[in-house]
C-alpha positions, 0 to 999 in steps of 0.5 A: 281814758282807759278801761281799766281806769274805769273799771278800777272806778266802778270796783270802788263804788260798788265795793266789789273784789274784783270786777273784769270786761268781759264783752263789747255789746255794741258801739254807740250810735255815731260812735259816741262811746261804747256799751259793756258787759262786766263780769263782778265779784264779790256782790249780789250779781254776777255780771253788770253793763257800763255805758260808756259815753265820750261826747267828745267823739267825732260824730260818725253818722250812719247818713251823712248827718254830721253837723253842730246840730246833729252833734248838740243833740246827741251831747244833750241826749246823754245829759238827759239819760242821766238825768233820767237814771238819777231822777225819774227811773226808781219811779218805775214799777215790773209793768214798766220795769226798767234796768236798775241804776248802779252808779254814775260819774264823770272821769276826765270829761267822759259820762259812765253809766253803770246798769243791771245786767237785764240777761242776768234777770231773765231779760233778752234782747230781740233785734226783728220778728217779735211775737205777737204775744211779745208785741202786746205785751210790750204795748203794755209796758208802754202804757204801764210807763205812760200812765206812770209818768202822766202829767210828770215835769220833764225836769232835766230830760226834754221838754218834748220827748222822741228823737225826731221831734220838730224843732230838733230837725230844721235840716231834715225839714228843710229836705223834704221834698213832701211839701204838703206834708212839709206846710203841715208839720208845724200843725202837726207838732201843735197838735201833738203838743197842745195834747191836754193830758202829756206824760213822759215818753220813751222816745225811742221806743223800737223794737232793738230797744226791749228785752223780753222774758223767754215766755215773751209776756214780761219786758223790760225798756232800755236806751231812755237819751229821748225821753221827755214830755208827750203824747204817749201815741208817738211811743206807740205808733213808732214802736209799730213802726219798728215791728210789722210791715205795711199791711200788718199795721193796716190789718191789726190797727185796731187790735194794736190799738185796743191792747195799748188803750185797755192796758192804759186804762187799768193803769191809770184807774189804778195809778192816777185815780183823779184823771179823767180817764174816758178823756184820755182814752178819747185824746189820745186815740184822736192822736195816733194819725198825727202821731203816725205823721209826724214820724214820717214827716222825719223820715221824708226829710231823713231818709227818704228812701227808708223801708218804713216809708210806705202806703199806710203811713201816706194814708195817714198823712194824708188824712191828717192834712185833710183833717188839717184844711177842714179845721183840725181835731181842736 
């Protein structure tokens, strides 16, 4: 299918004069279609981006990963995005702010996702070395998402969210060469799992993920093909993982940790006055080691010589799997 077949598509369902590509921001991952900057005319903005999604694709995977599986995956995670832009996106407030969804529809088997062009608002993307300013203020936005979607079904997205959940890597688990960490990912899963309070996660929640105003104090989250129901600390600890090396995450733990669960706790005072809130707070902080875990449990089967892969996360783990043979946190 060409372009300019569905650009005349989008022209007509937005009722705009004209509408032309203007640029190729980036393939997707695996090269399961494309994503586009479109300028408009004749409607309230100027500029829009399509998502153009072909599951048909052959699978191009960066690591070598390209089995049924792997491609099953993938094919259901845009299920999922869309389902997350047509049902569950409006419930996002500017703590939480989200693009807007335009239109959807399917031509000749292939998925168009029509967004709000996030730099037409002020919002820009930034791939490495976020701020500090930017890192707290993007710790809010995940607790302000978070607390939005407490206790929310997952209908139509995953049942568990995040991209490295267990029981969509049977081949990552069986490579791993960690095989105390390998008994334990299964307990580590429950844990997570058997969370009382779950909400809705990002499950993606890195850095290249996020705009961010030019003060760097507003931000705004993309890419939603993994959300789906969680304990909010595996957005948290994965979105550190993506923005400071070993000895930052080690130093400012705490601080992190103090901006995200201060930050949840207005939110949810605020949006989810009946809960509990000290219990959350206590849940969940309970949570971060095995959140921290269970990502680096995907990575060591993976990609075991990623740069994420290091002494913090392994201290981690292993006080999780202490804390496993001792009875656990339950």
């Amino acid at each position: 299918m060409g372009s300019r077949e569905i650009l005349k598509k989008v022209q007509d369902i937005l009722g705009a004069k004209e509408i032309a590509e203007k640029e190729l921001i980036q393939q997707l991952w695996s090269g399961y279609g494309s994503l586009y900057r479109c300028d408009v005319k004749g409607l309230p903005y100027n500029s829009i981006i399509l998502k153009h999604i072909k599951t048909q694709a052959m699978s191009r995977h960066p690591r070598g990963w390209n089995t049924s599986l792997s491609h099953d995956r993938k094919v259901n995670s845009y299920n999922v995005e869309i389902a997350w832009y047509k049902n569950f996106a409006n419930g996002c407030d500017l703590a939480s702010r989200v693009p807007n969804c335009l239109a959807l529809f399917e031509m000749n088997g292939e998925q168009v996702i029509v967004m709000e062009d996030l730099e037409a608002s002020g919002f820009y993307p930034r791939q490495y070395n976020l701020s500090f300013n930017e890192i707290f203020a993007t710790l809010k936005w995940l607790a302000n998402f978070h607390a939005t979607h407490m206790g929310v079904a997952p209908v139509g997205l995953w049942d568990i969210g995040t991209y490295w959940h267990l029981d969509t890597r049977p081949e990552e688990l069986e490579a791993m060469s960690d095989l105390p960490l390998k008994k334990a990912a299964k307990s580590i899963d429950e844990h997570l799992n058997g969370c009382v309070y779950q909400t809705l996660v990002h499950g993606d929640a890195k850095v290249a993920n996020f705009c961010y105003s030019e003060e760097g104090n507003q931000v705004a989250g993309v890419d939603f093909q993994y959300v789906g129901a969680g304990c909010g600390m595996k957005d948290v600890a994965y979105f550190i993982s993506s923005c400071l090396y070993e000895e930052d995450c080690e130093h400012y733990e705490q601080e992190l940790l103090d901006c995200y669960f201060g930050a949840l706790k207005e939110a949810l005072i605020l949006k989810k006055p009946q809960l509990n809130v000290e219990e959350v707070l206590k849940e969940w902080r309970s949570m971060y080691i095995y959140a921290w875990t269970d990502f680096y449990r995907f990575l060591q089967g993976w990609s075991p010589d990623h740069w994420k892969i290091n002494g913090y996360n392994q201290k981690l783990a292993k006080k999780v799997i202490n804390e496993l043979k001792s009875g656990g946190k339950r």
